[in-house]
Backbone as JSON Lines, residues from 0, in Angstrom:
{"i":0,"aa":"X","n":[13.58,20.22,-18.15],"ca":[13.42,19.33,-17.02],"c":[14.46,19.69,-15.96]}
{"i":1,"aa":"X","n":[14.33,20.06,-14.69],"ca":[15.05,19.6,-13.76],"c":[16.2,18.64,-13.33]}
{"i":2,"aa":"X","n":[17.01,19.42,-12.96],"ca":[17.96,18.58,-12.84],"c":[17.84,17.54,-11.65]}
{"i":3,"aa":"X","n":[17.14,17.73,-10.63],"ca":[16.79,16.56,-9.37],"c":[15.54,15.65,-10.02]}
{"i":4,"aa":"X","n":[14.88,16.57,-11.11],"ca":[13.73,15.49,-11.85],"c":[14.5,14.55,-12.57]}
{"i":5,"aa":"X","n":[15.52,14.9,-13.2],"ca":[16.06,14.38,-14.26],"c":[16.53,12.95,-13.7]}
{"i":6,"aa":"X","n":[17.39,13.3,-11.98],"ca":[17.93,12.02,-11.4],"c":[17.11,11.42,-10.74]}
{"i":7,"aa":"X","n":[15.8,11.45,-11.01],"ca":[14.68,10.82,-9.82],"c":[14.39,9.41,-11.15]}
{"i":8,"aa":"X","n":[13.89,8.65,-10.34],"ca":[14.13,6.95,-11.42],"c":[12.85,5.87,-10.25]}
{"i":9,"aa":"X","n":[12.36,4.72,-10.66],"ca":[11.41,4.19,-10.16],"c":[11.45,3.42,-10.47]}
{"i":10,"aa":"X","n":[11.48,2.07,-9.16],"ca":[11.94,0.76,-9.29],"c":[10.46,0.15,-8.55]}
{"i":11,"aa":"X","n":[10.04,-1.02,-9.13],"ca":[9.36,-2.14,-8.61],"c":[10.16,-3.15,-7.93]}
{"i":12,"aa":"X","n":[9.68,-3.44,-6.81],"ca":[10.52,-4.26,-5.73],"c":[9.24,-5.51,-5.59]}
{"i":13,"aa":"X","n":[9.67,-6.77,-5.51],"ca":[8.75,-7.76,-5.3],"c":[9.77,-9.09,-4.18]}
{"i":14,"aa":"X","n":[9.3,-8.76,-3.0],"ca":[10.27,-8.92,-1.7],"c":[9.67,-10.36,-1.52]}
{"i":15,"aa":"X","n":[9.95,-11.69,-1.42],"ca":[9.6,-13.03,-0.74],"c":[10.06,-13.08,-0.24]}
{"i":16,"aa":"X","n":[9.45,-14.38,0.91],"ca":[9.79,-14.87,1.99],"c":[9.07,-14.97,3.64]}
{"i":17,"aa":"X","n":[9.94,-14.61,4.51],"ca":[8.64,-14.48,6.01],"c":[8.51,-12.78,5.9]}
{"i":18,"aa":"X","n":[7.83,-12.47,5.39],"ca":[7.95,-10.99,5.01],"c":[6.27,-10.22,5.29]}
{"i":19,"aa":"X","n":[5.03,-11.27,5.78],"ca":[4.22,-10.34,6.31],"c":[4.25,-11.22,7.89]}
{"i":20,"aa":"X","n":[3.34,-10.24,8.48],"ca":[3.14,-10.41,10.24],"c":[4.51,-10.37,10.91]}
{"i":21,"aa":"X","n":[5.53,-9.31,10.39],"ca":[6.54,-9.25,11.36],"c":[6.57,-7.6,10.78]}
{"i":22,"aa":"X","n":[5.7,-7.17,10.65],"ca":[5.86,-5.15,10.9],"c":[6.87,-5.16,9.37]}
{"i":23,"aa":"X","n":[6.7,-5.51,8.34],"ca":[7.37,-5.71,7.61],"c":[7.41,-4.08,6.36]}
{"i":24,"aa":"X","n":[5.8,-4.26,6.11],"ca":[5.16,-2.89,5.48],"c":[5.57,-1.63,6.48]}
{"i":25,"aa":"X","n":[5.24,-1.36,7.9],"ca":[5.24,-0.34,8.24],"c":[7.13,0.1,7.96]}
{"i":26,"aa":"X","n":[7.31,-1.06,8.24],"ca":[9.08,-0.37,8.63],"c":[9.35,-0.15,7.08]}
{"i":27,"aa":"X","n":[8.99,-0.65,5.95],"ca":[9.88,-0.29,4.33],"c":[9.09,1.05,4.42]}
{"i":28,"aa":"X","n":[7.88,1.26,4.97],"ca":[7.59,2.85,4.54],"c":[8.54,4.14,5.66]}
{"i":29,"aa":"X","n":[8.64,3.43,6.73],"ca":[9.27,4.31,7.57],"c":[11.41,4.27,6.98]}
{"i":30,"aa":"X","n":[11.06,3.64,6.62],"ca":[12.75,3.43,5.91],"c":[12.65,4.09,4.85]}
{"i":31,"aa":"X","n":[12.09,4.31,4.02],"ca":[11.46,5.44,2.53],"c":[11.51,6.4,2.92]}
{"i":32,"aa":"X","n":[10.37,6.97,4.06],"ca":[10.83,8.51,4.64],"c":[11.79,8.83,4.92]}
{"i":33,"aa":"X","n":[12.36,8.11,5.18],"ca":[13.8,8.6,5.86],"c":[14.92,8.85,4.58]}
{"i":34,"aa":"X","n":[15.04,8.24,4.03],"ca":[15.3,8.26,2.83],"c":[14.68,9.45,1.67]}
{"i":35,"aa":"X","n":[13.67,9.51,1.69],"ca":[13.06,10.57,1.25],"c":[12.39,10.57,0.01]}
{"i":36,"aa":"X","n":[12.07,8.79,-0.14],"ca":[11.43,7.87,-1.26],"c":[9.91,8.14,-1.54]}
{"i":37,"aa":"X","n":[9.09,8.41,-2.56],"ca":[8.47,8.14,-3.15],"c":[7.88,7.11,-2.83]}
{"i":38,"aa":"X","n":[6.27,6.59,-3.18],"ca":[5.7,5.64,-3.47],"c":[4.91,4.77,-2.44]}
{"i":39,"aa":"X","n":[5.15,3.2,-2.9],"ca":[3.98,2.77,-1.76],"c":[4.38,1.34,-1.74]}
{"i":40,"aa":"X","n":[3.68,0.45,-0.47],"ca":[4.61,-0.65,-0.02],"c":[2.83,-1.74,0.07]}
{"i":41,"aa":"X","n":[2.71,-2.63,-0.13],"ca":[1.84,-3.43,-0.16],"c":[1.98,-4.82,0.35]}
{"i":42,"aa":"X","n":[0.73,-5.83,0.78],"ca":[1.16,-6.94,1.17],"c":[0.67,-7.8,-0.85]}
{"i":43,"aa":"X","n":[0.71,-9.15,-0.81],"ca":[0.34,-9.92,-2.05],"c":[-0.16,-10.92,-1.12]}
{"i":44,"aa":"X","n":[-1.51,-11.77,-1.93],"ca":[-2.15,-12.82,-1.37],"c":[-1.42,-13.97,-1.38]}
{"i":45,"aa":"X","n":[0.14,-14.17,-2.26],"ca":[0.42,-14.65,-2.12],"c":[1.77,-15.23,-0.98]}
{"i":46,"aa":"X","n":[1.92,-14.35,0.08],"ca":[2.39,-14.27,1.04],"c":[3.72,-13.56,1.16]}
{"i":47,"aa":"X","n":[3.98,-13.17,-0.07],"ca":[5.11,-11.85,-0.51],"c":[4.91,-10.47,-0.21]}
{"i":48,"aa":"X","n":[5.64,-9.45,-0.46],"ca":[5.3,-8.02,-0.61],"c":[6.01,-7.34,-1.61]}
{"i":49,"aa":"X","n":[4.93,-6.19,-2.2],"ca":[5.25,-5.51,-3.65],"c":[5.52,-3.83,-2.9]}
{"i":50,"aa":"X","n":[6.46,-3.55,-3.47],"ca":[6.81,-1.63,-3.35],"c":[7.11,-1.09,-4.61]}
{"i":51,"aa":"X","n":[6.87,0.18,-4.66],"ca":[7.09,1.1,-5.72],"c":[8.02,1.93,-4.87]}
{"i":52,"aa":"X","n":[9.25,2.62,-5.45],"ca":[9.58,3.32,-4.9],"c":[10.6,4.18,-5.94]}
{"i":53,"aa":"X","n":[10.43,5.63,-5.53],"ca":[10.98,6.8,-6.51],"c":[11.71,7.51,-5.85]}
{"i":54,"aa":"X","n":[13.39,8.02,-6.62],"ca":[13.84,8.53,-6.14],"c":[15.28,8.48,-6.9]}
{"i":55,"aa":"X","n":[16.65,8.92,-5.95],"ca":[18.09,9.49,-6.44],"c":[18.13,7.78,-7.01]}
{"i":56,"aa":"X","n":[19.21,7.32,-7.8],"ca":[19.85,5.55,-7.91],"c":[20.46,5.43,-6.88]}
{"i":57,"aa":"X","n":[20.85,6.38,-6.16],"ca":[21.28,6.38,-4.5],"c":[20.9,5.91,-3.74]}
{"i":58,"aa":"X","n":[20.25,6.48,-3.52],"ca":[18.95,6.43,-2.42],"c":[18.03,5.33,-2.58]}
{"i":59,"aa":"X","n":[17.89,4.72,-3.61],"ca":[17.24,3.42,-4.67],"c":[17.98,2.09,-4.02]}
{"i":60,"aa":"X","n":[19.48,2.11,-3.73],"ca":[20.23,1.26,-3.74],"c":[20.21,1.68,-2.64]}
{"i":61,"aa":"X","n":[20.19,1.77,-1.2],"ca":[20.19,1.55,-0.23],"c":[18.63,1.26,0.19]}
{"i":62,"aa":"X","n":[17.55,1.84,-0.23],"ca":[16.48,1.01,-0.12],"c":[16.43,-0.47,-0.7]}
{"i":63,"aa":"X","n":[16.92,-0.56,-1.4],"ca":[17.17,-2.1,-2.16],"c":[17.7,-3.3,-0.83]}
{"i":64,"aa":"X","n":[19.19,-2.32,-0.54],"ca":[19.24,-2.97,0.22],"c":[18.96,-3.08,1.9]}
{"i":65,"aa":"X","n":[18.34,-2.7,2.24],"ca":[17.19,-2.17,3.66],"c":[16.08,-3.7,3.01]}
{"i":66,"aa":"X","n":[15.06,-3.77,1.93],"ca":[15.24,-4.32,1.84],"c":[15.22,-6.11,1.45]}
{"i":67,"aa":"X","n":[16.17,-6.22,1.46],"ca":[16.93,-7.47,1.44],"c":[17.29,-8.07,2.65]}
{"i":68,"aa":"X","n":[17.01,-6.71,3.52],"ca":[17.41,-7.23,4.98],"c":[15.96,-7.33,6.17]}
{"i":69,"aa":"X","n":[15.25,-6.36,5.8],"ca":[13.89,-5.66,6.39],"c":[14.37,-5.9,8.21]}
{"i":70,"aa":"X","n":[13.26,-5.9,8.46],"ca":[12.89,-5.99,9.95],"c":[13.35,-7.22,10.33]}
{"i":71,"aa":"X","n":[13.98,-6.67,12.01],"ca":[14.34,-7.86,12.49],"c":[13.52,-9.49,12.55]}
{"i":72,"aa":"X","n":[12.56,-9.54,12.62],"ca":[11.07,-10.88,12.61],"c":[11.12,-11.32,11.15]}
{"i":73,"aa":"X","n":[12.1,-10.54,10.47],"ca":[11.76,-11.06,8.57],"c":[12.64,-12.0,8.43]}
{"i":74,"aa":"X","n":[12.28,-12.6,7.5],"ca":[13.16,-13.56,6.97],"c":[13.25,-12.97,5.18]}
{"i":75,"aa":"X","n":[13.89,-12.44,4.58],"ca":[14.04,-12.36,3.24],"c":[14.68,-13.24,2.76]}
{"i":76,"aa":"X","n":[13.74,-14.02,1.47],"ca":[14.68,-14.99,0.77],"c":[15.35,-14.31,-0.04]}
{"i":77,"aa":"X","n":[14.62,-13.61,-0.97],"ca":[15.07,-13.27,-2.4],"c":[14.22,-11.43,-2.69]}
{"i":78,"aa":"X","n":[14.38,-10.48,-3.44],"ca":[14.52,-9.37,-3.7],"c":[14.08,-9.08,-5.29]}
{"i":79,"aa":"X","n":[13.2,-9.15,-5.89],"ca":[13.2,-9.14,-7.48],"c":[13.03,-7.32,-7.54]}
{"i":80,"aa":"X","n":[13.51,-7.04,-8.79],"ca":[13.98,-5.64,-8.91],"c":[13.73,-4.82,-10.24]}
{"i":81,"aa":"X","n":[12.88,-3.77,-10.97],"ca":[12.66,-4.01,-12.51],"c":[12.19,-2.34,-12.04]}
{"i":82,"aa":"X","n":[12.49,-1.68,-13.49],"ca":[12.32,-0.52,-13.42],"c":[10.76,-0.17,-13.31]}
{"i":83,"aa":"X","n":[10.21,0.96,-13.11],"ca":[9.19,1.18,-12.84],"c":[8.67,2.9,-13.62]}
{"i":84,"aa":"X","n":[7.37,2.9,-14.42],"ca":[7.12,4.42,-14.72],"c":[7.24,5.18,-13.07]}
{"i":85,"aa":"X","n":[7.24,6.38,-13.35],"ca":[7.85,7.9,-12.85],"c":[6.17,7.81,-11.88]}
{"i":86,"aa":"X","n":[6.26,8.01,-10.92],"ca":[4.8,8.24,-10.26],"c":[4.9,9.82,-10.13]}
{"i":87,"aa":"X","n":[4.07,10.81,-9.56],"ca":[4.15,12.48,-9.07],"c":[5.45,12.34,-7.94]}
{"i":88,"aa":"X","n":[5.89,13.85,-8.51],"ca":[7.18,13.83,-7.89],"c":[7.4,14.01,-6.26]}
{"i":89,"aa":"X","n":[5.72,15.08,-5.98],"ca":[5.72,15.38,-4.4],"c":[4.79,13.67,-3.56]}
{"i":90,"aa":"X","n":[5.02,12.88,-4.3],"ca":[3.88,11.68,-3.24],"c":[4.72,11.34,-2.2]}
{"i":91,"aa":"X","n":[3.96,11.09,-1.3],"ca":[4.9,10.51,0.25],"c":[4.56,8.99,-0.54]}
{"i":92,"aa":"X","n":[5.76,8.17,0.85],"ca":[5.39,6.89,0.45],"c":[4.19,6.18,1.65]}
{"i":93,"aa":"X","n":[3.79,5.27,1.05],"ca":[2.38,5.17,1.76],"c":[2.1,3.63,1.83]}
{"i":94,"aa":"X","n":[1.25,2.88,2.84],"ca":[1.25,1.6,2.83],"c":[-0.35,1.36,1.86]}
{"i":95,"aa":"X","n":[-0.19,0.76,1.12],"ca":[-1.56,0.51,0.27],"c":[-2.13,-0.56,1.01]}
{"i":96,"aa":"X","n":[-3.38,-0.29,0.86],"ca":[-4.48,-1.98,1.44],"c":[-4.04,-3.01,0.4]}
């Protein structure tokens, strides 16, 4: 195995609060690229949002906290956080329907 495979790791993020209709999805995926994250960012019917995201524990922890903070129009209450299986190593991150 690779040694950059070896440090790549995958966290489930489950974000509440005022967290859709303020550009909430586009900006966690444009904050991932930049970063250079893995995975994919979704809304929930229940007025939350779910991400997958893969990558350094580095790079993990500053998406964590990006966020906790999101877009200026957000309101984040709370941040739930739980490891996640390994998705393909080349996926961009992507906004799911």
């Amino acid at each position: 195995m690779s040694e950059k495979r070896s440090m790549r790791i995958c966290k489930h993020y489950h974000v509440f609060g005022r967290v859709q209709g303020v550009w909430y999805r586009g900006s966690t995926r444009d904050q991932a690229r930049q970063l250079g994250l893995s995975g994919w960012v979704r809304n929930r019917e229940d007025g939350s949002v779910e991400a997958v995201a893969c990558g350094t524990p580095e790079t993990l922890e500053r998406f964590r906290a990006w966020l906790q903070e999101g877009p200026s129009a957000a309101r984040v209450e709370r941040v739930e956080e739980k490891d996640a299986p390994q998705g393909p190593e080349d996926e961009e991150f992507v906004i799911k329907p």
